[in-house]
C-alpha positions in Angstrom: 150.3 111.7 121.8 147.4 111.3 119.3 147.3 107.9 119.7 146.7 107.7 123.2 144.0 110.3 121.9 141.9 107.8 119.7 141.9 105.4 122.3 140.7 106.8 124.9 137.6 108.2 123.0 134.6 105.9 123.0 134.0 104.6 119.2 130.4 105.3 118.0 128.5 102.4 116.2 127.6 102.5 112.4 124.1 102.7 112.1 124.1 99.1 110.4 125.6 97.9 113.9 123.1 99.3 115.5 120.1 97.8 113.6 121.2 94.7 113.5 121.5 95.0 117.1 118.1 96.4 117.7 116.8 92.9 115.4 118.7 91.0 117.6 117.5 91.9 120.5 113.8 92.0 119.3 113.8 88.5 118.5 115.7 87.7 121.8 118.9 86.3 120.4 121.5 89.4 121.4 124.6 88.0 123.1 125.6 89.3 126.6 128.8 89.9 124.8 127.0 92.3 122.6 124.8 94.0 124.6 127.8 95.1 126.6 129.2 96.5 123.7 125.6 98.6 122.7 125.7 100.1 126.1 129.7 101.2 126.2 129.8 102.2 122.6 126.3 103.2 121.8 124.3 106.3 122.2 120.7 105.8 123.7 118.7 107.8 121.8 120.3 106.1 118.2 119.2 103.1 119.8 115.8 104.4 120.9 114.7 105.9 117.4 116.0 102.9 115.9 114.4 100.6 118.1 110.6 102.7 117.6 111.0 102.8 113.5 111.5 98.9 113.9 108.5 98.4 115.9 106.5 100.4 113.8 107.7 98.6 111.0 106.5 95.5 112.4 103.5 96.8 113.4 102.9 97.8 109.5 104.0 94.1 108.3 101.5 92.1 110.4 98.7 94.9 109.9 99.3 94.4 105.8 99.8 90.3 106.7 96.5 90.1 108.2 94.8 92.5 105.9 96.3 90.1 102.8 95.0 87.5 104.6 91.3 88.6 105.0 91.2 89.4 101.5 92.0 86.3 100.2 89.9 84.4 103.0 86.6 86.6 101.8 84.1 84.8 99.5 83.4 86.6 96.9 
């Protein structure tokens, strides 16, 4: 009986599944395959927080890329 339990209950994603799927996706290289998988398995709202702390994370790098690189362009 407790098998037929575990698999009818939906598996949850680790959360390093899920950021590597969010990366995937952001650079446009998630597999249909995969992104099936995200929508069966995965809760939206782990994907949405995810999802916002990577975008402001990228936001952050090229801010401090372009900063760096006005720095170093100045004449000083």
């Amino acid at each position: 009986m407790s098998g037929s339990d575990n698999s009818q209950r939906p598996q949850r994603q680790s959360l390093v599944r899920v950021i590597s799927s969010v990366f995937a996706s952001m650079f446009g290289v998630q597999s249909s395959r995969k992104h099936e998988e995200d929508f069966v398995h995965g809760k939206a709202s782990t994907y949405i927080a995810v999802g916002l702390v990577a975008t402001v994370l990228f936001v952050l790098a090229v801010w401090g890329i372009v900063q760096l690189v006005v720095r170093v362009a100045q004449p000083t």
